[in-house]
FIZA-944937 format. One line per field, with one value per residue (C-alpha): z, x, y; residue number from 1. Coordinates in steps of 0.05 Angstrom, whole numbers, always signed. Each point is the difference from the previous one (the first is absolute). Layout:
zz: (Z	...)
xx: (X	...)
yy: (Y	...)
k: (NUM	...)
! end
This chain:
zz: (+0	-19	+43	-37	+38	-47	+8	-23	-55	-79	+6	+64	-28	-63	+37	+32	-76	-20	+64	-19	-68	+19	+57	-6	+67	+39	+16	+44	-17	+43	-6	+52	+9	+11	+91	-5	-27	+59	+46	-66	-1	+68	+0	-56	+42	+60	-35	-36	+66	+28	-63	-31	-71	-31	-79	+11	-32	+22	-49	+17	-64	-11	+84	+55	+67	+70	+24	+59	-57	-39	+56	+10	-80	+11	+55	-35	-65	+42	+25	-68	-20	-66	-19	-50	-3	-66	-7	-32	+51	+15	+71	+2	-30	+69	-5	-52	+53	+18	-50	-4	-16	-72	-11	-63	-25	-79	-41	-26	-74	+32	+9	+70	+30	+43	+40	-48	-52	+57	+9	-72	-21	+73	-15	-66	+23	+45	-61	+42	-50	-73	-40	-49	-37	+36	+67	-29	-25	+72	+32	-36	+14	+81	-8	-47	+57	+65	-27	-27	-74	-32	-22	-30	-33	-29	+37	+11	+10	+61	+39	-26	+27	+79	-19	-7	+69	+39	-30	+8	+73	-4	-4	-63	-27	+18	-32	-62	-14	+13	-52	-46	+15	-12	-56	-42	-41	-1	+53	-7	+38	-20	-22	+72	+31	-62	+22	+70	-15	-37	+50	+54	-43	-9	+83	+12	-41	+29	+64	-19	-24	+64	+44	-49	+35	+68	-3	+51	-3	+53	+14	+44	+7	-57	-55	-26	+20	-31	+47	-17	+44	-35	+7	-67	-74	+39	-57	-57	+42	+19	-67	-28	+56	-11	-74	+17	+44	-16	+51	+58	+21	+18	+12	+73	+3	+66	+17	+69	+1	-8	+42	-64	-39	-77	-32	-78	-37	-73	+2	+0	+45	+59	+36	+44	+26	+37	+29	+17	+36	+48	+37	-11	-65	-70	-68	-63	-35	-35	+53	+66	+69	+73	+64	+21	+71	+37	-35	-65	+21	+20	-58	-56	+32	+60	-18	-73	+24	-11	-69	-57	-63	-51	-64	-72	-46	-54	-46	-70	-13	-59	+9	+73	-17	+32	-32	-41	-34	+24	+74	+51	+50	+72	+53	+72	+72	+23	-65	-22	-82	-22	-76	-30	-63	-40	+2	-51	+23	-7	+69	+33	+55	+51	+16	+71	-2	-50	+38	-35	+39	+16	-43	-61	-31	-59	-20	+9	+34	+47	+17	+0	+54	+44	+9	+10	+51	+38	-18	-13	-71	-36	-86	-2	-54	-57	+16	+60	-49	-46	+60	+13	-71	+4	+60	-20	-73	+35	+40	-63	-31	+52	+12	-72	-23	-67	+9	-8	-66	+35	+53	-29	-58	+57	+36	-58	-15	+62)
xx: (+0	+21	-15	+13	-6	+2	-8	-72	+20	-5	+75	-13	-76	+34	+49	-63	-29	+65	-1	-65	+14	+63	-36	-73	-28	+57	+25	-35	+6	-7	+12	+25	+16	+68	-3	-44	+54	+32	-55	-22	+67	+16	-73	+26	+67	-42	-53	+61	+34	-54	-26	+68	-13	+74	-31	-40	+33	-10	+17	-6	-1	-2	+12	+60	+3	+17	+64	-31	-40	+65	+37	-67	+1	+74	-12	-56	+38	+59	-35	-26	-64	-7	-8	+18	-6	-1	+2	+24	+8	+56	-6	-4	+63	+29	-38	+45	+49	-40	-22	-74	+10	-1	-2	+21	-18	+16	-7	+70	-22	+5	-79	-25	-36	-71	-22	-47	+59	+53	-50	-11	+67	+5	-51	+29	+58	-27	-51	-61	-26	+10	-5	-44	-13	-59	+38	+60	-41	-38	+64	+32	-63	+12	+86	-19	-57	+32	+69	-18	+22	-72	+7	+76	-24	-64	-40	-68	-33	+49	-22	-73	+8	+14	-63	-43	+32	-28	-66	-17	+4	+68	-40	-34	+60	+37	-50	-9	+79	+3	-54	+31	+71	-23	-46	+35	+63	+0	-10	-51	-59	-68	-61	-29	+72	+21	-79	+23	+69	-30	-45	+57	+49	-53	+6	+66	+8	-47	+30	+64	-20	-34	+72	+49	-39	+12	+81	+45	+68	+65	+63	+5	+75	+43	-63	-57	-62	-73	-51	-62	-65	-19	-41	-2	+39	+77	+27	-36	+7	+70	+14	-41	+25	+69	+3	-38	+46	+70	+39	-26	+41	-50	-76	-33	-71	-20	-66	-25	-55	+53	+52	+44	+49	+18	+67	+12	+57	+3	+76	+54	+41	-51	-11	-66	+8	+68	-45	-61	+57	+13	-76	+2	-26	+29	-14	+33	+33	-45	-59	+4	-46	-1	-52	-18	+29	+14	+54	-22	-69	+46	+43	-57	-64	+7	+58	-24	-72	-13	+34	-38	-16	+60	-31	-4	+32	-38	-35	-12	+42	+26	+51	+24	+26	+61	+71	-27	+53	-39	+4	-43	-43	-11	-49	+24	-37	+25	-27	+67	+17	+55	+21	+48	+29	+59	+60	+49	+58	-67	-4	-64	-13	-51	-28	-38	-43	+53	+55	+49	+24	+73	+9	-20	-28	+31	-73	-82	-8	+54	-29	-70	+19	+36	-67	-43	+39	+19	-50	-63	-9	-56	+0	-58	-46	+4	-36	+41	+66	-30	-2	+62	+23	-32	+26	+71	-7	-39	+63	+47	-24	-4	+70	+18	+25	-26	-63	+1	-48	-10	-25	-46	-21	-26	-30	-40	-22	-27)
yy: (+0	+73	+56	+70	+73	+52	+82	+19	+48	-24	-22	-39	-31	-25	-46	-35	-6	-30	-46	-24	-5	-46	-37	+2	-28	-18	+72	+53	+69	+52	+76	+53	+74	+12	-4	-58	-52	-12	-26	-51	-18	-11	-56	-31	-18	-15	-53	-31	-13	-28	-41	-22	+4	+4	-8	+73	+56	+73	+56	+71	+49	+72	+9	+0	-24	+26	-12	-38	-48	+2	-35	-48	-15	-27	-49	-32	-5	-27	-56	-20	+49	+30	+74	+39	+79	+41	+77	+63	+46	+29	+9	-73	-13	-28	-62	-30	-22	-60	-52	+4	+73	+22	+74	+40	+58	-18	-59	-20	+32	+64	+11	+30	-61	+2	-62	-33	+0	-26	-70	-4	-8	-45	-42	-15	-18	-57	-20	+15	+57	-5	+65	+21	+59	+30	-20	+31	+75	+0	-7	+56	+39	-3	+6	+67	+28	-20	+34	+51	-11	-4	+72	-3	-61	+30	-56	+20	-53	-24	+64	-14	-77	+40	+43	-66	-42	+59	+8	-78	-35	-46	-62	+25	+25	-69	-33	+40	-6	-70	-20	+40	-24	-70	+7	+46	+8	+71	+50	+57	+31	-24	+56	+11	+18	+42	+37	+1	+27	+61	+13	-2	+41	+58	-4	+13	+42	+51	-21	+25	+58	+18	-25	+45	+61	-24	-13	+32	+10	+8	-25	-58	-17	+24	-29	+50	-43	+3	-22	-19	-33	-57	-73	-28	-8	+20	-26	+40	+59	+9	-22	+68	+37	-20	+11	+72	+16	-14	+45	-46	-56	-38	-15	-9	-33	-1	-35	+16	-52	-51	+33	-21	+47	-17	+33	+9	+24	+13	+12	-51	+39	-15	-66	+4	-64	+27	+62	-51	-38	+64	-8	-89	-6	-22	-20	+23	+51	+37	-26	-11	+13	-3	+8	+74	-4	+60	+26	-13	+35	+68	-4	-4	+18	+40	+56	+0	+12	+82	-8	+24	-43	+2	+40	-29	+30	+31	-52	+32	+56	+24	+50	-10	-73	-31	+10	+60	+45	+54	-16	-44	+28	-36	+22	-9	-14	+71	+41	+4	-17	-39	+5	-39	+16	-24	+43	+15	-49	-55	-8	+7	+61	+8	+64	+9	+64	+32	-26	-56	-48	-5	-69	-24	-69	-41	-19	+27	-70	+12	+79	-27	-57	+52	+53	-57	-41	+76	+49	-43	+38	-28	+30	+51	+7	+49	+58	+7	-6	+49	+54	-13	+8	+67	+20	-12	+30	+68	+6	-5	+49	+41	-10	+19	-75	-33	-41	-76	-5	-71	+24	+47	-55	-47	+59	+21	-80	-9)
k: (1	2	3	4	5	6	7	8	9	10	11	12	13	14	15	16	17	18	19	20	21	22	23	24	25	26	27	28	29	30	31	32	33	34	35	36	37	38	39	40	41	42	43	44	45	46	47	48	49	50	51	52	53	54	55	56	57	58	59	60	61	62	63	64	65	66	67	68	69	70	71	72	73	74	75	76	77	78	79	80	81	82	83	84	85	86	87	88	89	90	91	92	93	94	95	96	97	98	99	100	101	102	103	104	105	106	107	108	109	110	111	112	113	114	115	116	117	118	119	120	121	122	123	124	125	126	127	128	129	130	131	132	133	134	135	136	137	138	139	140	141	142	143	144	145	146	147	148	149	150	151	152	153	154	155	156	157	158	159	160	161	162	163	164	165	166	167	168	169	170	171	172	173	174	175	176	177	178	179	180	181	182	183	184	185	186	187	188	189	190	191	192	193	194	195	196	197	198	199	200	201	202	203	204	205	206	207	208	209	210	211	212	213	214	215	216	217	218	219	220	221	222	223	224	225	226	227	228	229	230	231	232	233	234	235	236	237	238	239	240	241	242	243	244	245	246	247	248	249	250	251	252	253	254	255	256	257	258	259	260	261	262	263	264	265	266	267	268	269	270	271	272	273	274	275	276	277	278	279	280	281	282	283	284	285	286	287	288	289	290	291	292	293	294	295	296	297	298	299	300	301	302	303	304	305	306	307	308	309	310	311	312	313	314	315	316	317	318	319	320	321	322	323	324	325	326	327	328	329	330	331	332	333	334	335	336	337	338	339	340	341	342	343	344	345	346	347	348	349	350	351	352	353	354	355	356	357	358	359	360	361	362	363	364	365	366	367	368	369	370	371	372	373	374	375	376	377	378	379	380	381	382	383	384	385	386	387	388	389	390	391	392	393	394	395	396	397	398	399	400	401	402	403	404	405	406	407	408	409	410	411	412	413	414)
! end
């Protein structure tokens, strides 16, 4: 008998399928939130002590143990039990020093590995699974979503395949995959989920839309943080706000309900799991998360409290557009304007209220990321540019210097 505890996400849910694809009745599958492993685990020992069943076999996937359950997990293997662990996580990495630990964070052809694509490749190896090519695209579906790859790779559908785990109850989803696994040589969603999906993707995306409006943003450490309140669709979101946002190291979800804090990072510079690790969480590099304790709670909810809502930057303008020859316009929290304009060496100059900055930037990127991580500059809209425009070309002229005909050409076109 197989007994398999898994994390309760997609990535986690997907080893059960595969279990029960490999082993049909004689494994029991059984899912957990990260805290609850260790009390499963810690039953499992207990029962097999007391019912001596060497030929069980106890694999944990997508999850780590306590160091207390650690030390348990090597007694019972010592005196002849079977387990075998499998994850990704880096955090984790540790558990590779005893022999029912296997933990790596790429396959060896280089790709990022997830949990579900860990026991596939495992359970081919001991000839309990053989691969097919439905098994092989649903797979690669979870690998792309759980790592984050799905939007490099231009794989829809794997992100779409998330949507649909959380909008059926994981014995319906179980039991729709399995069917399909074993009845099908290619992978796909059938009509009602491809309806469903639609549905669900007109959702979200009003619910970002609503979040993007409610983003603050501080320093926390030496990282520019957005924080956002937040319950559903992390992933979708941070991704939006990430890509939105590009001067911010990283995203913070923090849902209250759940007393559970999610980080996100765009940038390859930035590891979340190694700032999740700081309050006892982990994860990976690019997605990570931890439990709101008390300092987490200061850090990202209390201190950040009275801040205001991080502005968008104008949607639809025409003439105040970032990178312009003719100068970029920024609003700022304290009234103040920032323009940034391109200066003859090609370097990039910041002007606060008529006042340049003592430095310059090799690039608009690099000018833009500076007033947005220091200044909280958001790009206004054009009428606002246009008064400006005015403003400055009323003052030329009254100081005697030749007008920019620019200037007064996009003047006149607005």
């Amino acid at each position: 008998m197989f007994h398999l505890y898994s994390h309760n996400d997609l990535d986690g849910v997907s080893c059960g399928i595969l279990a029960r694809l490999a082993f049909g009745s004689k494994v029991e599958v059984r899912y957990h939130a990260v805290h609850s492993l260790n009390a499963q685990v810690e039953r499992y020992l207990l029962q097999q002590a007391e019912q001596n069943q060497p030929e069980n076999m106890l694999l944990i996937t997508d999850l780590a143990v306590s160091p207390e359950i650690e030390a348990r997990i090597n007694r019972f293997v010592t005196s002849g039990g079977k387990v075998m662990l499998l994850d990704h996580h880096k955090t984790s990495l540790h558990l590779n020093a005893h022999e029912w630990g296997s933990v790596h964070i790429h396959h060896e052809d280089g790709r990022t590995a997830s949990a579900t694509s860990l026991l596939y490749e495992y359970m081919q190896s001991r000839e309990w699974l053989q691969p097919s090519p439905s098994l092989d695209q649903f797979v690669e579906w979870v690998r792309l979503y759980d790592t984050w790859e799905w939007e490099k790779a231009g794989e829809i559908e794997a992100k779409r395949l998330n949507d649909l785990f959380y909008l059926l109850s994981p014995e319906e989803f179980e039991t729709r995959m399995l069917s399909r696994l074993q009845g099908s040589s290619h992978f796909a969603f059938d009509e009602f989920e491809e309806k469903l999906l639609t549905l669900e993707e007109d959702k979200i995306e009003r619910y970002i839309r609503r979040k993007r409006r409610e983003m603050t943003q501080t320093f926390i450490g030496e990282e520019c943080v957005g924080i956002v309140y937040a319950e559903s669709y992390h992933s979708e979101l941070a991704s939006e706000l990430g890509k939105g946002n590009p001067h911010l190291d990283y995203i913070a979800i923090l849902n209250l309900g759940g007393r559970r804090m999610s980080l996100r990072t765009i940038h390859d510079h930035m590891d979340v799991a190694d700032i999740a690790k700081r309050y006892g969480g982990g994860g990976h590099a690019k997605a990570a998360g931890c439990t709101m304790n008390e300092e987490v709670f200061r850090l990202y909810a209390a201190e950040p409290f009275e801040l205001d809502p991080l502005p968008l930057d104008a949607p639809r303008n025409a003439y105040n557009v970032k990178a312009s020859e003719h100068g970029v316009l920024y609003d700022t929290p304290g009234k103040s304007n920032i323009l940034l304009y391109q200066s003859g060496s090609g370097n990039w100059t910041a002007e606060w209220d008529k006042e340049a900055l003592p430095f310059d930037f090799p690039s608009f990127e690099d000018a833009e990321r500076h007033i947005k991580r220091h200044y909280g500059a958001w790009l206004c809209r054009d009428d606002r540019y246009v008064q400006f425009l005015s403003e400055h070309w009323l003052r030329s002229r009254r100081r005697g210097l030749k007008p920019d005909l620019d200037e007064e050409k996009i003047i006149d076109d607005l």
